[in-house]
Backbone and ligand atoms as CSV (ligand in chain L), in Angstrom:
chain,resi,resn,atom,element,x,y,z
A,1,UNK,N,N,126.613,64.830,78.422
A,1,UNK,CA,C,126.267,65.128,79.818
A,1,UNK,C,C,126.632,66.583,80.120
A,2,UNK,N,N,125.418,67.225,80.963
A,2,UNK,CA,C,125.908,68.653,80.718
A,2,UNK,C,C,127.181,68.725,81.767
A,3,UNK,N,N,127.007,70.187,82.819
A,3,UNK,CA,C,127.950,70.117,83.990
A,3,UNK,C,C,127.120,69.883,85.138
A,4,UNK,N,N,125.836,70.415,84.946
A,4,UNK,CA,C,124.869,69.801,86.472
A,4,UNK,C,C,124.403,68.728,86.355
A,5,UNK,N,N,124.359,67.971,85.327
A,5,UNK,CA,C,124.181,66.738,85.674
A,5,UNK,C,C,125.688,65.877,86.047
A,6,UNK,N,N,126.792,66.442,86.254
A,6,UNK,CA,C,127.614,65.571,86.488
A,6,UNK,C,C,127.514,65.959,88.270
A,7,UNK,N,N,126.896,66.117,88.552
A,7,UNK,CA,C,126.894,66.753,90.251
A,7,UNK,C,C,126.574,65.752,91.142
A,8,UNK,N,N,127.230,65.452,91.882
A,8,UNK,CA,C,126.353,64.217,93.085
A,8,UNK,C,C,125.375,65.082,93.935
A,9,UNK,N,N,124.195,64.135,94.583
A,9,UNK,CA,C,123.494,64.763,95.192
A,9,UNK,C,C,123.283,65.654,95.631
A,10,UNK,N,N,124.599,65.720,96.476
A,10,UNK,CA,C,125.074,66.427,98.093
A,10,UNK,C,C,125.869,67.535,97.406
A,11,UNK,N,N,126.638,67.719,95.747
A,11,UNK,CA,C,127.203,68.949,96.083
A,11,UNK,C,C,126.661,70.002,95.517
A,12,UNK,N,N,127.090,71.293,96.663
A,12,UNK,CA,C,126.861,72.368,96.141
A,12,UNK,C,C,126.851,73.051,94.777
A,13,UNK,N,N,126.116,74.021,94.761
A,13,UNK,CA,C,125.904,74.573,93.335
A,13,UNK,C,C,126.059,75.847,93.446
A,14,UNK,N,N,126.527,76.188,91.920
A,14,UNK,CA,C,127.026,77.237,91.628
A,14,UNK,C,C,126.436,78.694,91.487
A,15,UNK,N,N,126.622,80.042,91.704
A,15,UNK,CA,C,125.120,80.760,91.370
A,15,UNK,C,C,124.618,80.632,90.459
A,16,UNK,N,N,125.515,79.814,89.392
A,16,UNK,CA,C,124.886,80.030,87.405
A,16,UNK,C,C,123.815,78.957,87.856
A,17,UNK,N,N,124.223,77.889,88.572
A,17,UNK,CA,C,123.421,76.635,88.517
A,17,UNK,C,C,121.937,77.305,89.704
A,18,UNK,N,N,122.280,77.963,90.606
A,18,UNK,CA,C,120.836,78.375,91.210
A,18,UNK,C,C,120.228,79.232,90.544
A,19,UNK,N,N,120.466,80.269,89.492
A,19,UNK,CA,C,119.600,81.176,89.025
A,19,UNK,C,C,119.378,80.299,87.807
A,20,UNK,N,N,120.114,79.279,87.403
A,20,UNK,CA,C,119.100,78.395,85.626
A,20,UNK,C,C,117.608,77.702,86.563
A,21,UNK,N,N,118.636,76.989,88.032
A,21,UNK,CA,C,117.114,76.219,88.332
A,21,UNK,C,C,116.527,76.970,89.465
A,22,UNK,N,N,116.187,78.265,89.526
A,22,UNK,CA,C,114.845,78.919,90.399
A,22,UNK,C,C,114.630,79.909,89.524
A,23,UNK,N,N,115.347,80.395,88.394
A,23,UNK,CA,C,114.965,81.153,87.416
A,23,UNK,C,C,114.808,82.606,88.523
A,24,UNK,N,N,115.792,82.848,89.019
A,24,UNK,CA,C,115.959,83.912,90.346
A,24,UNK,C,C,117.484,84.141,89.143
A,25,UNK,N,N,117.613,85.745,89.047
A,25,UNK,CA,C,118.631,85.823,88.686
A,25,UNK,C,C,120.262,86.541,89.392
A,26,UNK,N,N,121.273,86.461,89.545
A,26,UNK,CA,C,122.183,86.342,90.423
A,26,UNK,C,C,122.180,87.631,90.763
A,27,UNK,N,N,121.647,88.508,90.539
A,27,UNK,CA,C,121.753,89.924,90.992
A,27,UNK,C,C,120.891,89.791,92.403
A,28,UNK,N,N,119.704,88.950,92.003
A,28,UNK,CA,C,118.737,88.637,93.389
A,28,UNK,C,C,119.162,88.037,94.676
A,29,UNK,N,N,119.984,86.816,93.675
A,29,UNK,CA,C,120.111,85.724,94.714
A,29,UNK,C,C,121.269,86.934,95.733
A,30,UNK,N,N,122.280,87.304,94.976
A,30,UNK,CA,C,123.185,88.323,96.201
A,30,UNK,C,C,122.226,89.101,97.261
A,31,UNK,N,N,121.239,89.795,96.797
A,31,UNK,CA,C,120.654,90.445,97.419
A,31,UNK,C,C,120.132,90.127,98.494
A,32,UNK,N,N,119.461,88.331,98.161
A,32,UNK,CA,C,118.531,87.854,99.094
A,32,UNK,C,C,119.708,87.303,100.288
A,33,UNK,N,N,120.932,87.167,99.928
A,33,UNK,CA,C,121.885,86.258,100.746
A,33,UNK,C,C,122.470,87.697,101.656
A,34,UNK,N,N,122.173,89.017,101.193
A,34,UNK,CA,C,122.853,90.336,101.951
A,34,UNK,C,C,121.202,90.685,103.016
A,35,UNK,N,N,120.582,90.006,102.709
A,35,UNK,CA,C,119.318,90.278,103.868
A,35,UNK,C,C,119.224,88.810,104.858
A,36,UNK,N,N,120.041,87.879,104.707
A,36,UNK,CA,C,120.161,86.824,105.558
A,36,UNK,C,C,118.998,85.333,104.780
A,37,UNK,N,N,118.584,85.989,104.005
A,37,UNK,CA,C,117.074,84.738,103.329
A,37,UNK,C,C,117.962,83.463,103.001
A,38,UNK,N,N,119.166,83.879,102.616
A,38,UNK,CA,C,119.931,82.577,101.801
A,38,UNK,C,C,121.369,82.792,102.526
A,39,UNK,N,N,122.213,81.601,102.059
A,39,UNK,CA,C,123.675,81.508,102.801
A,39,UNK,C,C,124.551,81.012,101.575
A,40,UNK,N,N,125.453,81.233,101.465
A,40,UNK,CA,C,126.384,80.366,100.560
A,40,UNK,C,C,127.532,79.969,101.155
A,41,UNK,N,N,128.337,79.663,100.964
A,41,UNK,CA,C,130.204,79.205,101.157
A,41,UNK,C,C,130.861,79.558,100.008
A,42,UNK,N,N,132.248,80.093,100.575
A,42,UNK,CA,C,133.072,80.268,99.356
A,42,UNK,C,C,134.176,78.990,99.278
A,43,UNK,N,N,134.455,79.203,97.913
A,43,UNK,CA,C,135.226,78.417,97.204
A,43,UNK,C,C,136.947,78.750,97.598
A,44,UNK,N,N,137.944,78.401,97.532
A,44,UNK,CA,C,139.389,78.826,97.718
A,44,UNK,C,C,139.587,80.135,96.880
A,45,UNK,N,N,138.681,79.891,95.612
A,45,UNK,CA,C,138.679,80.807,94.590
A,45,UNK,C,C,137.840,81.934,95.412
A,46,UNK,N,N,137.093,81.922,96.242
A,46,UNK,CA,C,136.234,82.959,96.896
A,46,UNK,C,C,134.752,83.379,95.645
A,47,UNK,N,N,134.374,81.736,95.157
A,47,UNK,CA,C,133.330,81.657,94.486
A,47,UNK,C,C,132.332,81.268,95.265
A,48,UNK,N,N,130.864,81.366,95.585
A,48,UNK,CA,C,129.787,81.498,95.971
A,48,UNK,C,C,129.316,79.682,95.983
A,49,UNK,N,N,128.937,79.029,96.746
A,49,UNK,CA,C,128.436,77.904,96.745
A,49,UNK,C,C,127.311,77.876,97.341
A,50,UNK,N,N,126.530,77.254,97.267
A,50,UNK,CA,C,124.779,76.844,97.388
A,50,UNK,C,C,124.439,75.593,97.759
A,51,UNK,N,N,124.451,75.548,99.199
A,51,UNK,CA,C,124.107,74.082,99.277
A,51,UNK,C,C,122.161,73.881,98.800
A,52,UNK,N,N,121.988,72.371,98.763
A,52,UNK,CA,C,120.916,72.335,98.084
A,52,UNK,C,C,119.503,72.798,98.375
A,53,UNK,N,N,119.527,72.672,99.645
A,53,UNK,CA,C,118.276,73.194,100.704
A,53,UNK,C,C,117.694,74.771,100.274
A,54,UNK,N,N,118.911,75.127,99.356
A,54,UNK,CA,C,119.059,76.962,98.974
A,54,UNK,C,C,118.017,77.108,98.524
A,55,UNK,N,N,117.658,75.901,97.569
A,55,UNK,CA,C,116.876,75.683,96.299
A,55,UNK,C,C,115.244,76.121,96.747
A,56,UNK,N,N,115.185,75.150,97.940
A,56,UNK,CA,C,113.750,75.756,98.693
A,56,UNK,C,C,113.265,76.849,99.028
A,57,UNK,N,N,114.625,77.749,99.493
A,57,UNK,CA,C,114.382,79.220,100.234
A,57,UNK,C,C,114.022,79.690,99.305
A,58,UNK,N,N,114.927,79.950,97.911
A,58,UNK,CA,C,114.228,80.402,96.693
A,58,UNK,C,C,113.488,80.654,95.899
A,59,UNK,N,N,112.817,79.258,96.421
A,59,UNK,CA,C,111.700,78.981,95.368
A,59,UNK,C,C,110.191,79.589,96.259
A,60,UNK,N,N,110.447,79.764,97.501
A,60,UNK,CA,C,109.525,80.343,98.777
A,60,UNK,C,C,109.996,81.391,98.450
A,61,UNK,N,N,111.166,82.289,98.551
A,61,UNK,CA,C,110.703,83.876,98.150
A,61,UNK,C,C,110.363,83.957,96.884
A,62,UNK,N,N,110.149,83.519,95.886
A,62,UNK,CA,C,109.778,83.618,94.603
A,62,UNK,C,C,107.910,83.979,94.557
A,63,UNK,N,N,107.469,82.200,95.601
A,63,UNK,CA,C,106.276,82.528,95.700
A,63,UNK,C,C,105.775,83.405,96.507
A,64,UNK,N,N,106.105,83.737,97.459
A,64,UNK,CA,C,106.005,84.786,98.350
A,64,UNK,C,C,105.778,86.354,97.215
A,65,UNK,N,N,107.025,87.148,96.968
A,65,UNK,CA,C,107.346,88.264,95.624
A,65,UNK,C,C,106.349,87.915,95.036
A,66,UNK,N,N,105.320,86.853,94.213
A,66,UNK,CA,C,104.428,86.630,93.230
A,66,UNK,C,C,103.234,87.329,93.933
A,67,UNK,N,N,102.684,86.719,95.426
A,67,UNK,CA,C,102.233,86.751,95.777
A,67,UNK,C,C,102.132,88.269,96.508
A,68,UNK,N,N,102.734,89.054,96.391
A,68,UNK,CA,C,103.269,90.823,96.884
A,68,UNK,C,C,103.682,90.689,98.304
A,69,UNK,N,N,103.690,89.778,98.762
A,69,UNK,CA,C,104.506,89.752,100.532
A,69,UNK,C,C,106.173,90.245,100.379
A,70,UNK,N,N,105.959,91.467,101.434
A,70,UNK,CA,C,107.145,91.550,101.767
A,70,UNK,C,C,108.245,91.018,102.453
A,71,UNK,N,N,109.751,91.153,101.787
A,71,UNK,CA,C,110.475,90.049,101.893
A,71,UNK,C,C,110.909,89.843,103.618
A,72,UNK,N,N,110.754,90.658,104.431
A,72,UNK,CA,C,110.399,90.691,105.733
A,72,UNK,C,C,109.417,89.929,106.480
A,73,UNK,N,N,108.590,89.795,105.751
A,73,UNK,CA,C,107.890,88.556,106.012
A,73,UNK,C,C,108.590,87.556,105.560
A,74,UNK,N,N,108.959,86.952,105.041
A,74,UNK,CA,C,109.966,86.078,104.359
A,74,UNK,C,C,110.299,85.969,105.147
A,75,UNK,N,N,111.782,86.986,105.631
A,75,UNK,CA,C,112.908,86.457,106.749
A,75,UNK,C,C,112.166,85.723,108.533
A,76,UNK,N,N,111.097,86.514,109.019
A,76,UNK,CA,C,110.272,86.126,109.632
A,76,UNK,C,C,109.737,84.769,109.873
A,77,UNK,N,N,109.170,84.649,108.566
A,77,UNK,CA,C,108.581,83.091,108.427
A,77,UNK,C,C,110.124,82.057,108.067
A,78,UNK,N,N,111.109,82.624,108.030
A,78,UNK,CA,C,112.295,81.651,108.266
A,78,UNK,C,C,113.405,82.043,109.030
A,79,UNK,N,N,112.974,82.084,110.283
A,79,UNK,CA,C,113.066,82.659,111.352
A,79,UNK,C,C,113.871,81.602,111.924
A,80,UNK,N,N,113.435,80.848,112.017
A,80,UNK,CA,C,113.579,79.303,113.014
A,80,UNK,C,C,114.348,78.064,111.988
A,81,UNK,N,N,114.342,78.885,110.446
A,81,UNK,CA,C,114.933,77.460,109.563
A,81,UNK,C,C,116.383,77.748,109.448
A,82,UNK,N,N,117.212,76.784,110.423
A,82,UNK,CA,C,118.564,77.210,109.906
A,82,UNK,C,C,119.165,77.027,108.603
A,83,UNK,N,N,120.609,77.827,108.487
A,83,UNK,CA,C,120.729,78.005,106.889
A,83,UNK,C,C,122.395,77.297,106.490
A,84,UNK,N,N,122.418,76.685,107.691
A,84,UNK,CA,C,123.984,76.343,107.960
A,84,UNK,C,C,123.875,74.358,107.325
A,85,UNK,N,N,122.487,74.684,107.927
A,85,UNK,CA,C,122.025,72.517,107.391
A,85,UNK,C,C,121.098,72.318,106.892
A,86,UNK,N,N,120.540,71.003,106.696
A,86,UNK,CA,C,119.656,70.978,105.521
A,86,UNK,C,C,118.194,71.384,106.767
A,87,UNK,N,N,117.710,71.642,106.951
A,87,UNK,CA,C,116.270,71.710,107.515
A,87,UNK,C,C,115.711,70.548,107.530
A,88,UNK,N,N,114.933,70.080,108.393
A,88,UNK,CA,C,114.580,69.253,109.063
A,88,UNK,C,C,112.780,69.361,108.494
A,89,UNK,N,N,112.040,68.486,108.044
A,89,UNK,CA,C,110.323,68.315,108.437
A,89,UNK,C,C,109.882,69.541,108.505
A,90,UNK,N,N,109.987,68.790,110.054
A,90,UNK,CA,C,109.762,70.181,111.471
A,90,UNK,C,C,110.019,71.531,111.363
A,91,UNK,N,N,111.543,71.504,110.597
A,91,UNK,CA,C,111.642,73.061,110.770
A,91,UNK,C,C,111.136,74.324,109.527
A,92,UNK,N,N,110.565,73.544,108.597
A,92,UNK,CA,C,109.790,73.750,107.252
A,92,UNK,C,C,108.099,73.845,107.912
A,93,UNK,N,N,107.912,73.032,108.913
A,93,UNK,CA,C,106.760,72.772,109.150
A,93,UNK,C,C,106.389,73.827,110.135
A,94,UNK,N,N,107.098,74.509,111.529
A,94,UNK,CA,C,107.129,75.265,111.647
A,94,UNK,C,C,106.900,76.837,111.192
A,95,UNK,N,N,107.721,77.048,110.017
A,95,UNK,CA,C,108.279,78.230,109.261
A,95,UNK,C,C,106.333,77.929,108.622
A,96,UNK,N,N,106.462,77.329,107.924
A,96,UNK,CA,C,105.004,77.556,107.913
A,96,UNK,C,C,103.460,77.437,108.447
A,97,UNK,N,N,103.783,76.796,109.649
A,97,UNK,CA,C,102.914,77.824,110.566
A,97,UNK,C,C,102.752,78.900,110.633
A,98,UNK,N,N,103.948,79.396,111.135
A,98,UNK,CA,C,104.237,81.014,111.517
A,98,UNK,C,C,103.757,81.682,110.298
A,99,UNK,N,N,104.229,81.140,108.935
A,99,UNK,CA,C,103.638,82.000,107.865
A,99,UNK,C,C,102.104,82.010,107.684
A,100,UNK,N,N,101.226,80.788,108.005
A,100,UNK,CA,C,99.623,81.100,108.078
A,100,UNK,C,C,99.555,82.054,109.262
A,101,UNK,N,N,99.925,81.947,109.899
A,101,UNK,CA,C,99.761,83.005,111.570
A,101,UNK,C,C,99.463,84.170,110.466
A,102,UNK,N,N,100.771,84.629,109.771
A,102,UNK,CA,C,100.754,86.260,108.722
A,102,UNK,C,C,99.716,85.771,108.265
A,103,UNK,N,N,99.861,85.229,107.601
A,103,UNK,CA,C,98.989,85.382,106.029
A,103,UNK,C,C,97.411,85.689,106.802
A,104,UNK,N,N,97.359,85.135,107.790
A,104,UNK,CA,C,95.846,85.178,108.527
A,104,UNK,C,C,95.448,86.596,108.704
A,105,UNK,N,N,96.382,86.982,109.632
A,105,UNK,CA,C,96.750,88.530,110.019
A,105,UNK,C,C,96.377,89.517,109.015
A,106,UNK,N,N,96.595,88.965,107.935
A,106,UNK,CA,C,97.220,90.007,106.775
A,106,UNK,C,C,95.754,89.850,105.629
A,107,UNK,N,N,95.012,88.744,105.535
A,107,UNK,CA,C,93.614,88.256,105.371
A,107,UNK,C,C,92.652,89.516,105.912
A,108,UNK,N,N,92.382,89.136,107.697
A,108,UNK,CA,C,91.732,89.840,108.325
A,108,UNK,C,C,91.890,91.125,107.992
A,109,UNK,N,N,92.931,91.688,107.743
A,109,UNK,CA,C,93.240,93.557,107.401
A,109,UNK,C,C,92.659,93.612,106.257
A,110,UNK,N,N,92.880,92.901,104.999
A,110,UNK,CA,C,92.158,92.987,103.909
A,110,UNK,C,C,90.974,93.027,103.853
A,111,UNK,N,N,89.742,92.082,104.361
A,111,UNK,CA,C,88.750,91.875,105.094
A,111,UNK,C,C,88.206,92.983,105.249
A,112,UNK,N,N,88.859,94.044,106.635
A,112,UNK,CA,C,88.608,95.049,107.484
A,112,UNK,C,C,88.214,96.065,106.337
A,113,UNK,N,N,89.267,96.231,105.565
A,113,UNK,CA,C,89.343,97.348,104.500
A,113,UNK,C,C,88.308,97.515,103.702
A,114,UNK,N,N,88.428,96.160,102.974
A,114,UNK,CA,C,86.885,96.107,102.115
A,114,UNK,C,C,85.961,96.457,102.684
A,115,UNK,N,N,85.550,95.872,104.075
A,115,UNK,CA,C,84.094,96.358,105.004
A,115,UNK,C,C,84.278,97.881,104.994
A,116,UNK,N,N,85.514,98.611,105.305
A,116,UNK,CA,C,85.408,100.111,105.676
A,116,UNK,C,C,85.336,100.785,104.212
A,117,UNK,N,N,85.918,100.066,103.054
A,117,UNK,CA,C,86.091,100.978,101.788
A,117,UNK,C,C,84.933,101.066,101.237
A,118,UNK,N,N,83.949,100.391,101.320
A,118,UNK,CA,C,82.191,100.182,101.184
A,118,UNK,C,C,81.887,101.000,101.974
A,119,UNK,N,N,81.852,101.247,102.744
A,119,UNK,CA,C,81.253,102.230,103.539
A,119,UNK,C,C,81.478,103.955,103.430
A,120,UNK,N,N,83.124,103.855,102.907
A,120,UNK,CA,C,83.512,104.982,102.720
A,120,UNK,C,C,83.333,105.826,101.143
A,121,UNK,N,N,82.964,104.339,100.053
A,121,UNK,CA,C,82.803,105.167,99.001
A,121,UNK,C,C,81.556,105.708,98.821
A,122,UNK,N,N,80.400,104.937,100.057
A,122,UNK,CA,C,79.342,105.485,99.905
A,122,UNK,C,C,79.323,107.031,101.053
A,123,UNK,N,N,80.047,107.412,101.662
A,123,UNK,CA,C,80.145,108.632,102.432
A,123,UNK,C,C,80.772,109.772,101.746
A,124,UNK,N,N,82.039,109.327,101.506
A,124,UNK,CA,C,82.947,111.081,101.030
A,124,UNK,C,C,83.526,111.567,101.850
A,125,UNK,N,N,83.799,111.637,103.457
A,125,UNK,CA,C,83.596,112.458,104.632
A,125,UNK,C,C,85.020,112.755,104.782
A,126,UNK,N,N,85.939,112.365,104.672
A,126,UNK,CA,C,87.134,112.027,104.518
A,126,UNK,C,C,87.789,112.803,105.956
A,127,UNK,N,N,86.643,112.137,106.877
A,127,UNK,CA,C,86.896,112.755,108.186
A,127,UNK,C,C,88.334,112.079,109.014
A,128,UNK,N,N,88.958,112.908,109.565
A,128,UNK,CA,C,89.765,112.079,110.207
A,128,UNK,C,C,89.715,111.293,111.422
A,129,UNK,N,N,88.472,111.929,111.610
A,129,UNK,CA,C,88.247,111.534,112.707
A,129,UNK,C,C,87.054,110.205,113.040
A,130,UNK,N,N,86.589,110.286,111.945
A,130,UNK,CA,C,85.463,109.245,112.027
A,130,UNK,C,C,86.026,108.493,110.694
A,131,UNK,N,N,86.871,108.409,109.602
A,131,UNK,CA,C,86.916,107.327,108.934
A,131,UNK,C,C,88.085,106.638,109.145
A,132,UNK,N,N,87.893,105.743,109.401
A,132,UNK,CA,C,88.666,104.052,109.710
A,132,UNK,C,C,89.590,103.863,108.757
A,133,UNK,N,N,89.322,103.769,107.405
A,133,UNK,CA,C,90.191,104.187,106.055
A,133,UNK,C,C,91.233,105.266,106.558
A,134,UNK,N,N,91.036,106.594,106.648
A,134,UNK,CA,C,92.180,107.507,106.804
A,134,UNK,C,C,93.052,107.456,107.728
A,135,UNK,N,N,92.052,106.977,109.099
A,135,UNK,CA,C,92.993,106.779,110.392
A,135,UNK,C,C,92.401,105.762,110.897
A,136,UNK,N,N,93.220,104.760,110.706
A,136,UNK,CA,C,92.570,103.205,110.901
A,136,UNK,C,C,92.946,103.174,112.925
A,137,UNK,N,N,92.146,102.835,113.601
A,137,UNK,CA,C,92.353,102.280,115.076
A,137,UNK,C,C,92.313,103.925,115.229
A,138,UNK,N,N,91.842,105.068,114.919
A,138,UNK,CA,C,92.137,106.088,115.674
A,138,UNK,C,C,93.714,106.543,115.927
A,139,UNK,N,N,94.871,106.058,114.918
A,139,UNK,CA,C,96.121,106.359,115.121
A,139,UNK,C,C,96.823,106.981,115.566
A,140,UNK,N,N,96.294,108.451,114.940
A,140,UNK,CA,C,96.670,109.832,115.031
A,140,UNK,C,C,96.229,110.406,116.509
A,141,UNK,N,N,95.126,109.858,117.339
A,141,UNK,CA,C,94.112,110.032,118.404
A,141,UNK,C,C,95.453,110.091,119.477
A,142,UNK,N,N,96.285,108.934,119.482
A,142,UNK,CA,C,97.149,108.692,120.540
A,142,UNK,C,C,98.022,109.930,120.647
A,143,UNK,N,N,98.679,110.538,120.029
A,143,UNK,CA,C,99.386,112.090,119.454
A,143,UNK,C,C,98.610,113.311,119.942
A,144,UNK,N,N,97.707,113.033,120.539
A,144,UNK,CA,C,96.805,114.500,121.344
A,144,UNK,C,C,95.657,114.968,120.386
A,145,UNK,N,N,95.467,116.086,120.842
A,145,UNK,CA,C,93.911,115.626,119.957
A,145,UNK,C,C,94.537,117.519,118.587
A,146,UNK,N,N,93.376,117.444,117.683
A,146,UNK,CA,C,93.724,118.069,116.565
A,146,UNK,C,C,94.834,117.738,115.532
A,147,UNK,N,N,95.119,118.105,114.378
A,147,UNK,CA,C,95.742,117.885,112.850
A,147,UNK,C,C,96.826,117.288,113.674
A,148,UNK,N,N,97.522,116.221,113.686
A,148,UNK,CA,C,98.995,116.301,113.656
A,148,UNK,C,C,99.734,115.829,112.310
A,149,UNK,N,N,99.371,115.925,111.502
A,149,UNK,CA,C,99.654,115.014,110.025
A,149,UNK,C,C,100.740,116.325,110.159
A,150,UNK,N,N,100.362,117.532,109.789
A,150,UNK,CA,C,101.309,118.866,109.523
A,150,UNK,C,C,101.746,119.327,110.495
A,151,UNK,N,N,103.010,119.440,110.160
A,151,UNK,CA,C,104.245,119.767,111.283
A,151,UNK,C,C,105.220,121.036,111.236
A,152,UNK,N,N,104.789,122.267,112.062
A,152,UNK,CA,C,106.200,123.119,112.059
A,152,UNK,C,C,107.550,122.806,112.711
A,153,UNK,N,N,108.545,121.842,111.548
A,153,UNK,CA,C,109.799,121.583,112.862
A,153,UNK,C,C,110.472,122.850,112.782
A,154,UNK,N,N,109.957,123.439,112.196
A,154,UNK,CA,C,111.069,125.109,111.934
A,154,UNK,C,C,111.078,125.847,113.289
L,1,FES,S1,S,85.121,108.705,103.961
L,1,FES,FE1,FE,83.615,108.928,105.514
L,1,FES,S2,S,84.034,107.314,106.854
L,1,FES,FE2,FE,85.610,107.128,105.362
């Protein structure tokens, strides 16, 4: 019998035991727990514990990172999942709502681009003022009118 299989359900796990099973390695998992994505408890020893629910967050920023979403989106779309208890249905069910809300968002821009990058490889114009590509929504427009890209702060 190894040592994780001697584990009851309910207890926490170790970082060796979360980076063998999300294949996330412990340099990450710190990282992701210093941006709020994950939580642990310490030990008397002031060793790192993982309750099991961890396992999920993990395995969602994993697919998320595969997928090139930034991990800000991540914290976002688990916004509402607390990290103190196990999550609830609901509060998984939620978190991903909110994440189609992005992903929709983030669809449509892709969408937009393709329509404007067709258009633009057949132009050249690399106007700032008329291509959507360089200055998408007219960006720069709000800043007064002429170059503001170049700046004398001297
Ligand atoms: S390059 Fe001309 S509109 Fe984009």
């Amino acid at each position: 019998m190894t040592a994780e299989q001697a584990h009851t359900p309910d207890e926490p796990l170790t970082i060796g035991e979360m980076s063998r099973r999300t294949g996330v390695a412990p340099s990450a998992l710190h990282f992701y727990e210093s941006l709020g994505l994950i939580a642990s408890t310490r030990t008397p020893g002031n060793q790192r514990r993982y309750a099991r629910h961890m396992l999920r967050r993990v395995s969602l920023i994993t697919v998320a990172k595969n997928l090139g979403l930034p991990l800000s989106e991540v914290k976002d779309a688990f916004a509402d999942v607390p990290l103190t208890q196990t999550p609830s249905h609901e509060d998984w069910a939620r978190a991903s709502r909110r994440w189609k809300r992005e992903l929709e968002k983030r669809r449509e821009g892709i969408e937009r681009l393709e329509r404007e990058l067709t258009g633009c490889i057949g132009c050249g114009c690399l106007s700032m003022k008329a291509c959507g590509l360089l200055n998408p929504d007219d960006a720069l427009g709000t800043q007064g009118a002429g170059a503001l890209r170049l700046r004398d702060d001297g």
